[in-house]
C-alpha positions in Angstrom: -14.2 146.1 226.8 -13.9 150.2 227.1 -16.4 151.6 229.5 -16.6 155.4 228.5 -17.1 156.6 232.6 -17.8 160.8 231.5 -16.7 163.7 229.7 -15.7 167.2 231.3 -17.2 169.8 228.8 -18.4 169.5 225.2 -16.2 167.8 222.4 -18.8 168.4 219.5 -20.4 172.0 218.7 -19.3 174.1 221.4 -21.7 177.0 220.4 -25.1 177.8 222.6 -27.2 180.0 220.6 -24.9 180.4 217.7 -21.8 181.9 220.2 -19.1 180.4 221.5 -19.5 178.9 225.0 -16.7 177.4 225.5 -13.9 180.7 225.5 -13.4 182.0 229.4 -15.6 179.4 231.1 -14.1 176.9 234.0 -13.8 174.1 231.0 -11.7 175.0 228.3 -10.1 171.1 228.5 -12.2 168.5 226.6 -11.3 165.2 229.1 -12.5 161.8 228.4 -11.8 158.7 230.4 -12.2 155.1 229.7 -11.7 152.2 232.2 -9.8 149.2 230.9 -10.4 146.6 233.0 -8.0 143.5 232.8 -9.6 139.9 231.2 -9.8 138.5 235.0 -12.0 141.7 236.1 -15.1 140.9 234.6 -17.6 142.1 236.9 -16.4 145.8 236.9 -20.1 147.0 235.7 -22.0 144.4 237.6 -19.7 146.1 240.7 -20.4 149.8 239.4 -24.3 149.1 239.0 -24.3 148.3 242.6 -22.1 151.0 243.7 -25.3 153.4 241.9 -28.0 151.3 243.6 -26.0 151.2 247.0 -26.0 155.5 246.9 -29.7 155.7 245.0 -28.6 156.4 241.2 -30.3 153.2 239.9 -30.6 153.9 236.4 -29.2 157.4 236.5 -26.5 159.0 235.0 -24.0 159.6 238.1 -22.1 163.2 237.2 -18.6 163.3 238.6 -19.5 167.1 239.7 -22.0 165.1 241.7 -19.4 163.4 243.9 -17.6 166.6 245.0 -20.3 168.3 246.8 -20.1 168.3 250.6 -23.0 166.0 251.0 -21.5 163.5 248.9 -18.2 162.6 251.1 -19.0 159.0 251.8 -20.5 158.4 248.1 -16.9 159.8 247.4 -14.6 158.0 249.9 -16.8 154.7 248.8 -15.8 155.6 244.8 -12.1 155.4 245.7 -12.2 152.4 248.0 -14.6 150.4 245.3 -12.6 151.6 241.5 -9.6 153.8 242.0 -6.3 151.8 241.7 -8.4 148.9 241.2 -8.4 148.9 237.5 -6.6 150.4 234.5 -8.3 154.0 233.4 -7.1 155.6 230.2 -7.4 159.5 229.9 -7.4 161.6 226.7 -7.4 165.4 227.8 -6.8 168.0 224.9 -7.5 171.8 224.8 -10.7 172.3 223.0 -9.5 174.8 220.7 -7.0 172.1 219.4 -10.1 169.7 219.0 -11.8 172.6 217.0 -8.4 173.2 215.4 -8.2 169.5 214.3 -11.5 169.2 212.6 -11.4 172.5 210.8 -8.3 170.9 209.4 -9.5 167.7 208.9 -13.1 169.6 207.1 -10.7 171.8 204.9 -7.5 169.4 203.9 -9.5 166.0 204.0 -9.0 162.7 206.1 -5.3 161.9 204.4 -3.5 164.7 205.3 -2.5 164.4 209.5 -1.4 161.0 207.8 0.6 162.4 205.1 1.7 165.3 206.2 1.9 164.8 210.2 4.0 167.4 210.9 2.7 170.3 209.0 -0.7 169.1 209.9 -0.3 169.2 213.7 2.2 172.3 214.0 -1.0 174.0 212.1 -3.5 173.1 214.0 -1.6 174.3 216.5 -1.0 177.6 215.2 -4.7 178.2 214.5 -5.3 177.0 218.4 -3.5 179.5 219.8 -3.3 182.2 217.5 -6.3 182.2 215.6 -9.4 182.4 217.3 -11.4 183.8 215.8 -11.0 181.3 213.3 -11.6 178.7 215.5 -14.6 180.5 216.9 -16.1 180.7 212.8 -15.5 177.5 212.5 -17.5 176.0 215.9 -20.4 178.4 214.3 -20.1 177.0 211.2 -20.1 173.4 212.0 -23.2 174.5 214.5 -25.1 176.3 211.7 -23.8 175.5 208.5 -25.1 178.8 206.7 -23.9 180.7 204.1 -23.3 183.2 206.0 -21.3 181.3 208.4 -19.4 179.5 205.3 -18.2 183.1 203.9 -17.4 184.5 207.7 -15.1 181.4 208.1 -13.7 181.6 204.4 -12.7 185.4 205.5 -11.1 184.3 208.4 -9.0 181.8 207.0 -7.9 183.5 204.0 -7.1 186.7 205.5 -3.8 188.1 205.8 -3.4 187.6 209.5 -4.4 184.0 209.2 -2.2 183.1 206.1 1.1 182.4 207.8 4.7 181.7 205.8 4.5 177.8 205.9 1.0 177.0 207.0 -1.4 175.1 205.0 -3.9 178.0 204.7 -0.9 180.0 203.3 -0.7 177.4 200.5 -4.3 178.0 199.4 
């Protein structure tokens, strides 16, 4: 069983209003975590439900932010004593320019190609996450607002001759 616990940021359109949000705010790391429990530790959720009655969440969705305000200490200390080292939790933290990097690749090489060309793939997507933002940012506007307008801003981007590196994919186009 994964239990997906919460998410720091936003790993899917990371435009508000057709602008990137993402670039010079406090979250620029998409985190995810996921609590593995072991076979024997089967009443993890029954334990977590009543850790959210116990502190007046019921039903709620209980924010992580939530638990580091002031007037949350004991909701806190009583998180740590109940779950943390008490069972396995699995993080996946990536830069969300490399996410965005990731699925522009994946949108303009196709599903096959991280698997058939691993190397060239990532060491891309790399370049484009830290030296191409602006094509990363007409890509997260694209994939929020699929115009035409967006298409031919992102096309632009990625075919001009600052993008187009010696040995890069978008060089081979």
């Amino acid at each position: 069983m994964v239990v997906y616990l919460d998410e720091a940021g936003n790993s899917g359109c990371l435009t508000k209003n057709g602008k990137v949000s993402y670039r010079g705010d406090d979250q620029p790391l998409y985190v995810l975590a996921a609590v593995m429990p072991h076979p024997h530790e089967a009443g993890i959720m029954d334990r977590y439900r009543k850790f959210k009655e116990r502190h007046g969440y019921g039903d709620e969705e209980m924010k992580g932010s939530d638990l580091l305000t002031k007037s949350n200490n004991a909701v806190l200390a009583d998180f740590i004593d109940e779950f943390v080292g008490k069972c396995p939790v699995e993080l996946c933290v990536y830069s969300k320019d490399f996410y965005l990097a990731t699925a522009l690749m994946q949108s303009a090489l196709g599903p096959d190609a991280k698997s058939v060309f691993p190397i060239e793939y990532y060491s891309e997507a790399s370049n484009l996450a830290l030296f191409e933002q602006e094509a990363i940012d007409a890509y997260a506007e694209y994939s929020d607002n699929p115009t035409e307008e967006a298409a031919e801003k992102l096309v632009k981007r990625l075919l001009g001759k600052d993008a187009v590196r010696e040995g890069g994919f978008f060089g081979l186009i």
